[in-house]
C-alpha positions as CSV (number, residue, x, y, z in Angstrom):
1,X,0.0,0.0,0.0
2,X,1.6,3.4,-1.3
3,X,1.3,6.2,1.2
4,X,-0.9,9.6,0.3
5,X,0.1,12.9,1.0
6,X,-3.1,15.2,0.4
7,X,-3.1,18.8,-0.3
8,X,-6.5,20.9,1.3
9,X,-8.1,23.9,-0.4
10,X,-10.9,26.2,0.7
11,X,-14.4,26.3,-1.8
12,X,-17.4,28.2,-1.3
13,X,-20.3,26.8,-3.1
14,X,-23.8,28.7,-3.7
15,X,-27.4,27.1,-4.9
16,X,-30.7,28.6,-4.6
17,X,-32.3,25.4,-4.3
18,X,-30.5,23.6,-0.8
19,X,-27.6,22.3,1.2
20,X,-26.8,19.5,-1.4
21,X,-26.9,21.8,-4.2
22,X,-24.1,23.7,-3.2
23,X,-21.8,21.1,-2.2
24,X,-22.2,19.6,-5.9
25,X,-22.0,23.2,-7.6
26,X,-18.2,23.7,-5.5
27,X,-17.0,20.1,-6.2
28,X,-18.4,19.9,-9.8
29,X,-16.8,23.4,-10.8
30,X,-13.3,22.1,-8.6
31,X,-13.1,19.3,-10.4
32,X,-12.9,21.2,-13.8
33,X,-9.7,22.6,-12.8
34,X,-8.1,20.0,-9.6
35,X,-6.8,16.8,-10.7
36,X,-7.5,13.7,-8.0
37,X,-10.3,15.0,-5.8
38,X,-11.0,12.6,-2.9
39,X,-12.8,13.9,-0.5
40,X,-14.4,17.2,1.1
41,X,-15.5,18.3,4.5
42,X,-18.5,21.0,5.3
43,X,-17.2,23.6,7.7
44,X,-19.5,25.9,7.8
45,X,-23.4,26.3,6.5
46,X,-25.1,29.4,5.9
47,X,-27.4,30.9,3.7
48,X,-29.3,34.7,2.5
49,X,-32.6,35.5,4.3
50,X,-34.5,38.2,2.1
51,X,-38.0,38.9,2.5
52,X,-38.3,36.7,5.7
53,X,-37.6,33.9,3.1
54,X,-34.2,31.7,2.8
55,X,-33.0,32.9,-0.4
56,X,-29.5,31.3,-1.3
57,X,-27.3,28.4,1.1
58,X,-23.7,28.7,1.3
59,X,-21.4,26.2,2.2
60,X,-17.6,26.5,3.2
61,X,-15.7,23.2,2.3
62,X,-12.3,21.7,2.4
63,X,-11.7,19.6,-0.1
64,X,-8.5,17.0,-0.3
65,X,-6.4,16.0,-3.3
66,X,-3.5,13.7,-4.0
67,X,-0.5,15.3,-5.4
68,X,0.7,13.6,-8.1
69,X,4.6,12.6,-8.5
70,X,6.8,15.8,-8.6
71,X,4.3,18.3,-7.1
């Protein structure tokens, strides 16, 4: 079994529509530019009230890559 050395970065997805929404939106659109995403982590949740109505969810992740050879 090879050993894994991960590196962490910081994402802040958005959705209008819930929780899950925005998790998907900040991996999806990491993925398009990260190589070897393996996992991610909520840290915080919070969302836009406007009219006494929840209007947007936001949630701060951490998300963990492998590096690959060299990096």
């Amino acid at each position: 079994m090879s050993d894994h050395v991960y590196k962490i970065v910081e994402l802040v997805g958005s959705s209008e529509t819930g929780i899950e929404d925005a998790i998907q939106t900040a991996v999806a659109r990491a993925g398009q530019t990260l190589r070897n995403l393996r996992w991610f982590e909520v840290v915080q949740t919070r969302g836009h009230i406007e009219d006494g109505k929840v209007r947007h969810y936001q949630v701060l992740l951490k998300a963990g890559f492998t590096l690959e050879a060299g990096e």
